[in-house]
N, C-alpha and C positions, 0 to 999 in steps of 0.2 A: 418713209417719206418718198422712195423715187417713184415705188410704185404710182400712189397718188399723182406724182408731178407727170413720169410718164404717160397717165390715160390724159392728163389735161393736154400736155403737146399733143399727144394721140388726136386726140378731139380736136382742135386748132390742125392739123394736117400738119407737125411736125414731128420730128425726131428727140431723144435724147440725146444728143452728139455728146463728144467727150468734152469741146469746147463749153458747149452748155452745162453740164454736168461740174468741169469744174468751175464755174463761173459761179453757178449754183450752189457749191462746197465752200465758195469763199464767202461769198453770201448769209450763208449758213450759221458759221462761225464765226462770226460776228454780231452782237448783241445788238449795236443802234447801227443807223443806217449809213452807207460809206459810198463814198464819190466814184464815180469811172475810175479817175487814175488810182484809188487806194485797190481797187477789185484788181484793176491789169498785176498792179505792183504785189496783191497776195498771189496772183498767178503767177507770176515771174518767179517769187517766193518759193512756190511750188512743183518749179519745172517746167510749168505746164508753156505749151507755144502757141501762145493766141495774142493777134497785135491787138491793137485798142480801137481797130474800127472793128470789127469782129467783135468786140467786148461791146459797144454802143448800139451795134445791131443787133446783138444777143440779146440785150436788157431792155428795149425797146420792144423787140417781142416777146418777152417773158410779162412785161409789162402789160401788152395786151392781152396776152393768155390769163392775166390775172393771180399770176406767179410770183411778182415781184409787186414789189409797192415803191414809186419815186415819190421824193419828199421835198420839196422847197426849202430853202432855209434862207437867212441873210445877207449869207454870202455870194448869193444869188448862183450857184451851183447844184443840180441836182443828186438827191443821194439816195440810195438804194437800199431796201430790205427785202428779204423773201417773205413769202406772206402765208406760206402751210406751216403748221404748226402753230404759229403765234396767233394770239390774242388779237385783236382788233383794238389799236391803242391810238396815242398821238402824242406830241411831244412837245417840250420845252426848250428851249437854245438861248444860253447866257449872250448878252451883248455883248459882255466883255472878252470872257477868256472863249466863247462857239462851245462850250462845254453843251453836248445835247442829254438829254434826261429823257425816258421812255415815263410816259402817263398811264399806267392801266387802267384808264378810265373813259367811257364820250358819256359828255352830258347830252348830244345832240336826237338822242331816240327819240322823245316828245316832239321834239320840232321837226325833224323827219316826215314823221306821222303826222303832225300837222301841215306840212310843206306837200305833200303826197293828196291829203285831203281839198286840199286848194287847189292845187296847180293838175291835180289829176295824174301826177306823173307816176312815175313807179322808181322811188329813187334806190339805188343800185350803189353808189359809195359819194363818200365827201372826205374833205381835206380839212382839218384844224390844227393849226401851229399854233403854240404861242413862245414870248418872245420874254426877256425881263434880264435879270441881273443875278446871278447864282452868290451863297455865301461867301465865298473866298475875293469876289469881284466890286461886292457892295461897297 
């Protein structure tokens, strides 16, 4: 994995720094996707000495380098996943308990394709949430 992650900063005119690096470990290790403060608080976890503007400006440009994926959810807080290695997925978030559930699935490819065919454009990524009520909440 770093190698890959490293040519992408490479490429973007940046570095692997050890902040990024772990920031990116915490990331990692983690299945669905986690807030600023849950990322600072596994770094903290880990030793590592990075404050939380540091962590905001990290992920914000991993962000653009297209390293990380931010996610919306209801809570109106953004939350973070690495994006090498996995799947191109989207997600589910209980009203009730914020319970999030990974989808490995987009229905959105035909519509793409057809959004691409109309508009001309060249689309490059999109975002779909969706929202409901999990078993234990119903």
């Amino acid at each position: 994995m770093e190698t890959a992650i490293t040519k992408s900063l490479k490429a973007g005119g940046k570095k692997l720094t050890k902040a990024r690096k772990a920031i990116l470990a915490v990331l990692d290790r983690n299945t669905l996707p986690i807030t600023v403060a849950e990322v600072h608080a596994g770094l903290v976890k880990d030793k590592t000495d990075v404050d939380l503007v540091t962590v905001y400006r990290n992920l914000a440009m991993l962000q653009e380098l297209g390293l990380v994926n931010a996610v919306g959810f209801q809570e109106g807080q953004m939350r973070y996943e690495v994006v090498h290695g996995r799947a191109h997925h989207h997600h589910i978030q209980c009203r009730g308990c914020g319970k999030i559930t990974d989808l490995m699935l987009c229905p959105l490819k035909k519509l793409t394709k057809l959004i691409e065919e109309q508009t001309r454009f060249s689309v490059d990524g999109h975002a779909l949430e969706f929202f409901g009520w999990c078993p234990q909440c119903r």
